[in-house]
N, C-alpha and C positions, 0 to 999 in steps of 0.2 A: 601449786606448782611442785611442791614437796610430794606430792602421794604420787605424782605424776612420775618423778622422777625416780619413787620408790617401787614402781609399777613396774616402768622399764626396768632396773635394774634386777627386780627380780625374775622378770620375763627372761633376760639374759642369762642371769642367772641356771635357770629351769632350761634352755636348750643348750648352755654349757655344760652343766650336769650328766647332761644327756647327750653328749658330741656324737657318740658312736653311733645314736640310732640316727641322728640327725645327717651324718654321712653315710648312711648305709641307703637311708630314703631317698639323699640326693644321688647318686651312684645310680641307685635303680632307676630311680626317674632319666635321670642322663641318659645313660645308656640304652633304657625304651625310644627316648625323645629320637635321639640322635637316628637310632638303628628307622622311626618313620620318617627322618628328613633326608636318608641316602635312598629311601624306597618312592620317594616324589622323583615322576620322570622331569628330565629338563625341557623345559618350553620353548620353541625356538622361534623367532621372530624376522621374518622379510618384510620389505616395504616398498614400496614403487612411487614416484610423486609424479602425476600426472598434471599437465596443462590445457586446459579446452580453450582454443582459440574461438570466440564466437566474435569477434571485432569483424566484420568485413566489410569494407569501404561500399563495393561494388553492392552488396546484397542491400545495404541501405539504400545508396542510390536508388534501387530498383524497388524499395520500399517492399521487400522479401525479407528481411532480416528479423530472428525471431530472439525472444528474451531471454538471456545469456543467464540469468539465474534459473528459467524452467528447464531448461536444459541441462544445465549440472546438479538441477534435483532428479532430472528423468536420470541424468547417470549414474548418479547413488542409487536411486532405488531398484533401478533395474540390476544392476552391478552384484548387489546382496536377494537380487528374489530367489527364490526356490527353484527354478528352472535353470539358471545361469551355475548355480550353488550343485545341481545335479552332474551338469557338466562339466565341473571341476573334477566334481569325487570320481565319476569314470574316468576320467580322463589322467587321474594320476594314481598312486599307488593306495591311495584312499580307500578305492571300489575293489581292492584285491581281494579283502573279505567280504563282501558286499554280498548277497547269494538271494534276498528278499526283498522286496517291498517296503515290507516293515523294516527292516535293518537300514535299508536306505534312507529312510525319511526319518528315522532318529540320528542317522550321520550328518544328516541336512541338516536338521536342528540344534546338531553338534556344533558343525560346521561354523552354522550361522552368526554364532556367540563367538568365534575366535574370529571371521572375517569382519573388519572394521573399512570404512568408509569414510572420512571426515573433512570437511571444505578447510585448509589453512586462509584462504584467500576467495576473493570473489569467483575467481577462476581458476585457482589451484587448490587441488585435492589430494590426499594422502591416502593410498591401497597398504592396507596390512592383514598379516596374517599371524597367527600365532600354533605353532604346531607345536605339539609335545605328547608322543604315543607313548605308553611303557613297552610295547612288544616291537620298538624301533630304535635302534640306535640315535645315540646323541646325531651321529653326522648322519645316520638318516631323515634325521627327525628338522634337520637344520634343511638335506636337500629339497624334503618335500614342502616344506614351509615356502620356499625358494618358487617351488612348481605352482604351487597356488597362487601365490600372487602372478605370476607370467601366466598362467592359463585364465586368469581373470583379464588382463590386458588384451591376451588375442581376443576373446568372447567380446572383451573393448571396442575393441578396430573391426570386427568380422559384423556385427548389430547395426555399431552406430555410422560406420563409414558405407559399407557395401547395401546395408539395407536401408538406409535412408534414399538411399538413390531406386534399389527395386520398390517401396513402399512409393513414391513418387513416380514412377512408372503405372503401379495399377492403379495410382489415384487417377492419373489423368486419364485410364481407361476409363473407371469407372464415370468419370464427370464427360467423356464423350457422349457414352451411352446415354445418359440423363440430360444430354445438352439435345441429343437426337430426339428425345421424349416431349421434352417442354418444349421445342420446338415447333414438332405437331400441332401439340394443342392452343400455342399462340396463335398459330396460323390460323385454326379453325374460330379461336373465338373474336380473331381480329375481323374475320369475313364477318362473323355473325353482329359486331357491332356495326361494321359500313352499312348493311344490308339493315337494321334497324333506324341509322343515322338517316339514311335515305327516305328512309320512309317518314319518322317525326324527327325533322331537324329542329324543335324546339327543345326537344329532351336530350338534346349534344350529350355527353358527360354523364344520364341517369338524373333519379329525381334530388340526389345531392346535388348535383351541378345546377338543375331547375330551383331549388328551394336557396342555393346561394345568388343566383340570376333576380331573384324576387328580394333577397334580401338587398341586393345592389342597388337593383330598382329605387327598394323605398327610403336607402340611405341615397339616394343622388338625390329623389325627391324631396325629401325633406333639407338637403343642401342649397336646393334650389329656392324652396321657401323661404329658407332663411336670408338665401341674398337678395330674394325678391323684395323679401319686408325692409329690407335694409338701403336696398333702391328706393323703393317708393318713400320713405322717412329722408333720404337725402333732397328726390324730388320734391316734397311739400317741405323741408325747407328752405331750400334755393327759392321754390315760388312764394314764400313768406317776403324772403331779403329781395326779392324783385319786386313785390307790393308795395314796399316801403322805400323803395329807391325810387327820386325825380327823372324822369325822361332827360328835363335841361336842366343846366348848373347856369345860377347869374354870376356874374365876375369879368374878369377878364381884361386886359387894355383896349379891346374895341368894344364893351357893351354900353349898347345904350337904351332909350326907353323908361318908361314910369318906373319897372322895376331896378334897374339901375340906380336911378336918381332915389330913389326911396333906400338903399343901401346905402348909398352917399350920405344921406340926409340920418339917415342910423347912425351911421360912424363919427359924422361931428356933433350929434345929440349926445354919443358914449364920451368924447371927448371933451366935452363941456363939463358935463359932472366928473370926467375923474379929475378935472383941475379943482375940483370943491363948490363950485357953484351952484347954489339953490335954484328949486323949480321956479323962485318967484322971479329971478334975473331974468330982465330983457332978452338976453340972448338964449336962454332956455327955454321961455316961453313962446318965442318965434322961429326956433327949432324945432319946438314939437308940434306946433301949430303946423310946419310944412312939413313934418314926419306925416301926421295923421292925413293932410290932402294927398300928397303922393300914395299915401296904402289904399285909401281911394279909387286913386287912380289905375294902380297894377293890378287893384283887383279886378277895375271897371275892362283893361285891357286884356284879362286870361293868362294862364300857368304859362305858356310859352313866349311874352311876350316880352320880348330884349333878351332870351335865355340860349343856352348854347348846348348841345346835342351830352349826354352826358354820359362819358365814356364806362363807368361803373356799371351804368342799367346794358349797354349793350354787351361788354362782358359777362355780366350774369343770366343775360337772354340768352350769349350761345352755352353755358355752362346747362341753362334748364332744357334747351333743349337736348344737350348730349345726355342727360340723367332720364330723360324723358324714354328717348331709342333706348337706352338700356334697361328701364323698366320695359317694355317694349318686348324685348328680345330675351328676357327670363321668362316673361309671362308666355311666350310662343313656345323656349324650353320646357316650363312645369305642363304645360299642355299636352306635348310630345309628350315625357314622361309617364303624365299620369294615362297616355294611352298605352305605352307599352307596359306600365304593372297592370293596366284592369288584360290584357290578355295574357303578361303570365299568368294571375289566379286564376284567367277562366281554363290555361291549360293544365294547373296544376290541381286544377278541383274537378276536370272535365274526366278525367279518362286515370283515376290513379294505381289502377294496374296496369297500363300501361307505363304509366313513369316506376311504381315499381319494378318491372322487369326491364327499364333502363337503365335503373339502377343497380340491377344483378351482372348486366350484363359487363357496365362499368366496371363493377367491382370484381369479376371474375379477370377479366383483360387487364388491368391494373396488378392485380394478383401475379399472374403467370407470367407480367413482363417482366415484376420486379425479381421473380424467381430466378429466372432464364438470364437476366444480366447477372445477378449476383454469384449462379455456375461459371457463366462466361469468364468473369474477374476471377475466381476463384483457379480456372482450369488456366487461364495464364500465365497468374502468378506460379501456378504448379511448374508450368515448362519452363516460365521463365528461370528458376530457383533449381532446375535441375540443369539446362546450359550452364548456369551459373557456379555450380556444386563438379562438374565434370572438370573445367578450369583452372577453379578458385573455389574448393571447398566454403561452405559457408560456416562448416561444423570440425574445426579440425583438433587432434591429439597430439600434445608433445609431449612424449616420457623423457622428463628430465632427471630422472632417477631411477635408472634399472635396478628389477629385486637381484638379490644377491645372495649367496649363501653366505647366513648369517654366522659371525665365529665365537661370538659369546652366547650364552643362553640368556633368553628375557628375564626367565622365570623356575625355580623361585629364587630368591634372594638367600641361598644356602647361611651365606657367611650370617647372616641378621639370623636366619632362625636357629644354628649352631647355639650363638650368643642367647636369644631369647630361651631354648630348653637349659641351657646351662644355669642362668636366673630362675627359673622355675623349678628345677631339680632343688640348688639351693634353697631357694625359699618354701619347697615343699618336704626336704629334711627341718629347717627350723620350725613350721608348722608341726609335724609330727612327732617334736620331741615337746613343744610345746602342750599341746595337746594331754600330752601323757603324762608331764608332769602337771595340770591340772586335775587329772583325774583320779590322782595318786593323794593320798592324808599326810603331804610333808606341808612346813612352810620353810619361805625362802629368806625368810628376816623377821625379826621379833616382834616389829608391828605388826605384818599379818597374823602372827599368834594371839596378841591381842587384840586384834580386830577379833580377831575370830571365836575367841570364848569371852572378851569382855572382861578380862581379869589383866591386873599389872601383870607387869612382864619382869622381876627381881635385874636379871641378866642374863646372858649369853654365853657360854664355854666357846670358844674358838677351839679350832681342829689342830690339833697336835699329834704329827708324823714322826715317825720311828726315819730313820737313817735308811731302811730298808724300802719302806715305802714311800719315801723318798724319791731313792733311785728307781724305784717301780714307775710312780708318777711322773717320774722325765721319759721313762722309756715311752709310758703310752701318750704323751704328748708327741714325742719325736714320731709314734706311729701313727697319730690323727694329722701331723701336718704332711706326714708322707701321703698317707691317704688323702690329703686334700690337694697338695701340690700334684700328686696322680694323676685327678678329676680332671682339676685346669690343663695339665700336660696332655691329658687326652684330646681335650677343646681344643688346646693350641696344633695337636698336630692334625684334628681333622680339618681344622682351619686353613692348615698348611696345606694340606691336600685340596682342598678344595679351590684353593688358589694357583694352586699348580696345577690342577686341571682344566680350568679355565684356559678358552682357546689353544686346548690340543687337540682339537677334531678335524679329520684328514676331512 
């Protein structure tokens, strides 16, 4: 920290030494600086803040309304092209030396860099101009700044208002013209399909329409299998559960008959044993003795005899025969069916130029219909969007901020670079005194003497002034502070000046 400190002080040292060259460099520098920041013309700056209305109730309703961000990019770009940018510069005091081609197209690329463009908002945009000629006065330079921006606003309004409307006129010419074109040719290939249709009405549509015909076919066909199989499995079950269903049911408070009595004759056999009674008890053994003659006997009498109509098997009788007619009535359907797929393959394998050229003819007429509506829609919405526009703009401009003659300059920043050469002048006299006293065989303090040869350093004589030089040494102090309060006194009054000039332009 100490060499540090001994660095600086000698550094200081070395450009106090040397004050006079150190302000003689600054002075010069100042004075150049300055003499190129009075020779920078002043910039002058207008601005205009435009609003594009693109909201319009009616133009949505009418499903006309277009998107409100391409539009205010078409307005930027068009706003700064090269065309728009040409008709500026003749149009104001720009083109006055203009006499070439070439001259002009580097005024345009001049141009181009000071006119700015910028979206604040969705739909508000900021027009600026920045002019600053040296062969024009400040309040010239402030009016034409002015003219730019307004001559950019009319090119605004005169494009996007008046020729939105003429561009929408020759559109719907043009989409007449082309509506009259396609027209013809729909007519002729719509003839040329009836006059084919007549002839092989199986190829309706082309061989696409036949090849999907076929495809329908064999999906209804196999639809129909599927329910048929699904029939027939309902049917042989119902006729399973009717096999095994009795015609009569025994029971009932009037049955009578062997099989009756033989139920009877069951039920008090079950009821003997569930009270516990062995087979060998009297009364179990002459139970079953009249069990077994009675089963005898209902068998000797047949299935129907003492039984009663048995309402199970006749509702299953009409359920098999309803499953029946439905098998029935699919089998009649896959029949049909598989007659009309064997003659679409035999018409699709029969003759396949001709289903090719049904299919051209298809797809030519399909073609030229979908053209001819999609001009139709197109040529509507044109008219409709220009009734629309004549009204109720759908595309409109509010200048909420006319350009103005500007009364301050934008550019440059006089008073900052006054200040900036002034620092620079300074710091490039302390450089320069700096410099020379390194170049020079002194030293500034007795460690660098020792640094420098490597030998002790005994001590130091300090500097001892006479009375005369003395008074010598206050004088030329009192002359380097006058020289230096000079320097600043200069800065302070170009300062002044420059601020006093500021907004005095008629």
């Amino acid at each position: 920290m100490s060499e540090i400190f001994e660095e600086l002080r000698a550094a200081l040292w070395s450009v106090w030494h040397r004050r006079w060259l150190a302000i003689a460099v600054a002075w010069g520098v100042c004075l150049l600086g300055w003499l190129v920041v009075s020779m920078i013309p002043n910039t002058y700056e207008s601005k205009a803040r435009v609003y594009v209305d693109v909201e319009d109730v009616l133009s949505k309703q009418l499903g006309i309304a277009g998107d409100g961000k391409e539009e205010i990019m078409r307005v930027r770009q068009t706003l700064s092209s090269a065309k728009n940018l040409e008709k500026v510069i003749t149009a104001t005091r720009l083109g006055e030396v203009v006499t070439e081609r070439g001259a002009l197209d580097a005024m345009i690329g001049e141009l181009e860099k000071k006119v700015k463009v910028t979206s604040e908002q969705d739909n508000l945009f900021e027009i600026t101009a920045e002019i600053g000629r040296s062969d024009l006065s400040d309040a010239e330079n402030a009016v034409l700044a002015r003219d730019v921006v307004q001559k950019l606003l009319d090119i605004l309004r005169e494009e996007h208002v008046v020729g939105n409307r003429a561009g929408i006129s020759s559109a719907i010419g043009d989409l007449d013209r082309q509506l009259e074109e396609r027209k013809r040719e729909l007519e002729a290939a719509e003839q040329r399909r009836l006059t084919f249709e007549a002839q092989y009405p199986d190829l309706v549509g082309g061989s696409d329409s036949l090849s999907s015909k076929v495809q329908s076919a064999r999906a209804d066909l196999r639809a129909v299998d599927a329910d048929l199989a699904a029939a027939e499995s309902a049917l042989a079950a119902i006729s399973g559960q009717l096999a095994n269903t009795p015609r009569t049911v025994v029971g009932g408070p009037q049955a009578t008959g062997p099989r009756a009595a033989l139920q009877q004759a069951q039920t008090q056999l079950a009821e003997l044993r569930s009270r516990g009674l062995t087979d060998s008890h009297p009364d179990v053994v002459s139970t079953t003795k009249q069990v077994a003659l009675l089963a005898r006997q209902a068998a000797a009498a047949g299935d129907d005899a003492g039984g009663t109509p048995n309402p199970a098997y006749a509702s299953l009788l009409a359920i098999r025969t309803e499953r029946q007619a439905n098998v029935e009535a699919l089998q009649a359907r896959r029949a049909a069916l598989q007659s009309d797929f064997a003659a679409l393959m035999a018409s699709q394998a029969s003759e396949p130029a001709v289903a090719a050229e049904a299919n051209r003819i298809s797809r030519d007429y399909d073609v030229l219909r979908a053209n001819y509506e999609k001009l139709l829609q197109d040529r509507e919405a044109l008219r409709t969007r220009g009734k629309v526009e004549d009204k109720a703009s759908q595309f409109r401009f509010d200048v909420i901020q006319e350009p103005s003659v500007p009364r301050k300059p934008a550019a440059p920043n006089r008073p900052l670079l006054l200040l900036g050469v002034l620092i620079v002048g300074l710091g490039a006299g302390a450089a320069a005194a700096y410099v020379l006293a390194q170049l020079k065989s002194s030293f500034a303090t007795p460690q660098k003497l020792e640094r420098a040869f490597d030998l002790p350093v005994i001590g130091a004589i300090s500097l001892t002034m006479s009375d005369a030089a003395r008074t010598l040494e206050k004088k030329r102090l009192k002359q380097f502070a006058g020289a230096s309060a000079g320097l600043v006194g200069v800065f302070v009054i170009l300062l002044a000046i420059e601020i006093v000039s500021i907004g005095t332009i008629a």
